[in-house]
Steps between C-alpha positions, in 0.01 A plus 500: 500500500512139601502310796741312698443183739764351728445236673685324808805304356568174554774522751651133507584209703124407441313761710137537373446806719609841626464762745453829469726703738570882377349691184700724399238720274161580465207555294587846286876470527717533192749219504845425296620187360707306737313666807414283804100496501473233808663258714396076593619302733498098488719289714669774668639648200371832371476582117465851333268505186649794287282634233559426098396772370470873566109650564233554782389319727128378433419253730630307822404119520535437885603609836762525733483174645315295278588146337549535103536207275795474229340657188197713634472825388679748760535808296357703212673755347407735203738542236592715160380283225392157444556294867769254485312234647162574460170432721132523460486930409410721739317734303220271368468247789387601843795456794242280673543205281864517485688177622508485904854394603473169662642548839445413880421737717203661790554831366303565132769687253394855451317567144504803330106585419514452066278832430713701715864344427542730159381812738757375711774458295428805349540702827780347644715584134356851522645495884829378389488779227488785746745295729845743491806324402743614795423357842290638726686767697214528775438309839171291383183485742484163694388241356127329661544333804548126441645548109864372472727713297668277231872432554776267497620324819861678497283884471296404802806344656632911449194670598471327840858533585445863406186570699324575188097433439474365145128578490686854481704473229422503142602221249567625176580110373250260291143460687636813736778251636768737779839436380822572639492878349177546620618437824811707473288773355278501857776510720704738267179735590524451892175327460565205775236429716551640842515282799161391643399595830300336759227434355220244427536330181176294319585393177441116390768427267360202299772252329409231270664198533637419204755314280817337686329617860162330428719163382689535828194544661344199340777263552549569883112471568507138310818428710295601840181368381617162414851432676491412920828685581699387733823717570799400719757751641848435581808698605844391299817603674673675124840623655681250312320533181531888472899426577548260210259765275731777570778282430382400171414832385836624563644292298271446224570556121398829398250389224323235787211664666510616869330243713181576759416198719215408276754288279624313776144439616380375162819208532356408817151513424597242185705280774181493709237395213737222382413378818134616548389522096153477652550881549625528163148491317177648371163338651258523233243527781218476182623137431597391851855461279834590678801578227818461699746615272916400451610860395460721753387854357501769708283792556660820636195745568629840401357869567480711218335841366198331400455229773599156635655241241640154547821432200586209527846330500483204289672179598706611834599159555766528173590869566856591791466750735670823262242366166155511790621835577553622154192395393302629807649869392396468131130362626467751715620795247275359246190506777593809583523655151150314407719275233495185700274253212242263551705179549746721705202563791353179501572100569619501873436227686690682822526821628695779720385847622746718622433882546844549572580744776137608567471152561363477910555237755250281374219504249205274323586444137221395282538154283540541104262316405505215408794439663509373840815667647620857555796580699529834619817744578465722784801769603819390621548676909800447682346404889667306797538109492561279779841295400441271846722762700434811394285729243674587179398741208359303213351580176186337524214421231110387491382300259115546480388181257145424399357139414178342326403361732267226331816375357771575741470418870639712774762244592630489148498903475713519802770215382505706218574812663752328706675339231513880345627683826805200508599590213512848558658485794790310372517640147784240441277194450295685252778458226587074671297267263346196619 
């Protein structure tokens, strides 16, 4: 028998560091060759590390949560035979002075106690042993209070549309993971959990913040902590617009992408910074530097599965209205797919938040920083307009824009606004040059 180390892979584009978001097995478990051990996250993107080799799991280098370095140890595993790429032995050194992985993070990585870990091993093979092959045909006892059952996002997604308590339900997958069949065996059993009554309810359910939530967390603290907002409202009369959008998708070309108003806002908003590139920039607030910049790259922030994410659509400024929109739909697919790349989710210098529909009257955005700009979508409402004799239905439009205000002063925010809602208004002059 030999043993097995793998460490975290070097994952590209330069990143040093990783972090730990799922594992996907545990000490004891008997693993296959190709099988998904654990899942990091850097930059937004989330890698799977799949195992090389088939054996059991002997050790766990870190914790949900915690920061892991390209090439520290993560995972041992024993093997049949002579390890593949071998470490310091286990059986004649003691686990205490095998190498720490070099990581950052408040929470110490749990360590399997070297006298026992054989013991250990031992017991959880002799557990497996006994284990029967076919599922488990039998409602299992809750699990404690405060333990999460292990499960995917889409068999939690079915569980709570189905009223069903997965601290109920068995998992027959890796590390006692539910699956789909799992699930389909409970309710196949009438085993749903019956409605609750009135009654008083006490548990704490404790969440850590981690991976693409804890860097969304991060970045909109810095953006509070360090950015005086200043946000300016205004209402944009869009009858006209929506007319010449329903227009143009009628007659589009059946391979062209359907246009939203976001494409016709991103032509405006590169009409407007021509004119205002001071808005157009990063402050480098570190260096007291301002970098206004000539192409205008802009952010779209986008809700998806896992959280908030900015793509970004690179140089606007050299893109018509049907090539923004097309690449706005293939961003957004890729965000919400979790393929959207490194260089695809960073490098704006402006942005826009839209949450569509849902999106109120008016609301706050926050700044993403560095940038000094955000311009902010809010629902489209059709509501009475005085036309000088009478009211008329219009469809009417806030836009809720936030400013640095270190670098851009209130007058300049609201010429900027203005110069945005003109356009708008008279969607015409957004395709007139000069």
């Amino acid at each position: 028998m030999g043993e097995h180390v793998i460490k975290l892979p070097d994952v590209g584009e330069g990143v040093a560091e990783a972090e730990l978001v799922e594992w996907h097995v545990k000490i004891g478990d008997l693993v296959r060759e190709d099988a998904v051990l654990a899942a990091v996250m850097t930059d937004k993107a989330t890698v799977e590390i799949p195992s090389p080799v088939d054996g059991e799991i002997l050790w766990l280098g870190a914790e949900i949560g915690d920061t892991v370095a390209v090439g520290s140890p993560i995972v041992r595993i024993k093997v049949a035979g002579d390890a593949s790429a071998p470490e310091p032995a286990a059986e004649s050194k003691p686990e205490a002075k095998a190498p720490e992985p070099a990581k950052v993070s408040t929470a110490p990585a749990k360590k399997e106690d070297p006298a026992k870990a054989p013991a250990v091993a031992k017991a959880a093979a002799s557990s497996a042993a006994l284990k029967p092959a076919p599922r488990a045909t039998t409602v299992g006892l809750p699990r404690p209070e405060g333990e999460r059952p292990l499960a995917s996002p889409a068999v939690r997604l079915r569980a709570k549309e189905a009223g069903i308590d997965l601290r109920q339900v068995p998992g027959t997958g890796p590390a006692g993971r539910i699956t789909h069949e799992d699930l389909d065996a409970f309710a196949a059993r009438g085993a749903a959990v019956p409605a609750a009554g009135l009654e008083a309810k006490t548990a704490v359910e404790e969440i850590k913040v981690i991976g693409l939530r804890r860097r969304i967390a991060e970045k909109m603290a810095l953006a509070k902590s360090r950015i005086p907002h200043i946000t300016y409202v205004e209402e944009v009369d869009v009858t006209a617009l929506e007319e010449l959008r329903a227009r143009l998708n009628a007659s589009k070309k059946p391979d062209r992408a359907k246009l939203t108003i976001l494409p016709f806002l991103m032509r405006a908003l590169v009409k407007a910074v021509g004119e205002q590139p001071q808005l157009n920039a990063i402050y480098d607030d570190d260096a007291g530097v301002i970098h206004r910049h000539a192409g205008v790259h802009i952010g779209m922030a986008a809700q998806t599965p896992g959280g908030l994410v900015v793509p970004v659509v690179k140089h606007a400024e050299a893109r018509d209205l049907w090539d923004c929109a097309a690449e706005v739909n293939r961003l957004a697919d890729a965000a919400k797919a979790g393929t959207a790349t490194r260089e695809e989710l960073t490098g704006s210098t402006i942005t826009i938040t839209s949450l569509g529909a849902m999106g109120g009257i008016a609301t706050t955005p926050v700044i993403n920083y560095p940038e000094v700009a955000i311009v902010g979508v809010n629902k489209i409402m059709i509501r009475p307009l005085w036309d000088g004799t009478q009211f008329v239905p219009r469809k009417m439009m806030n836009l809720s824009s936030s400013f640095d205000h270190r670098v851009i002063d209130g007058w300049d925010a609201a010429v900027f606004v203005q110069r945005l809602k003109t356009l708008l208004e008279a969607p015409a002059m957004i395709f007139v040059e000069g």
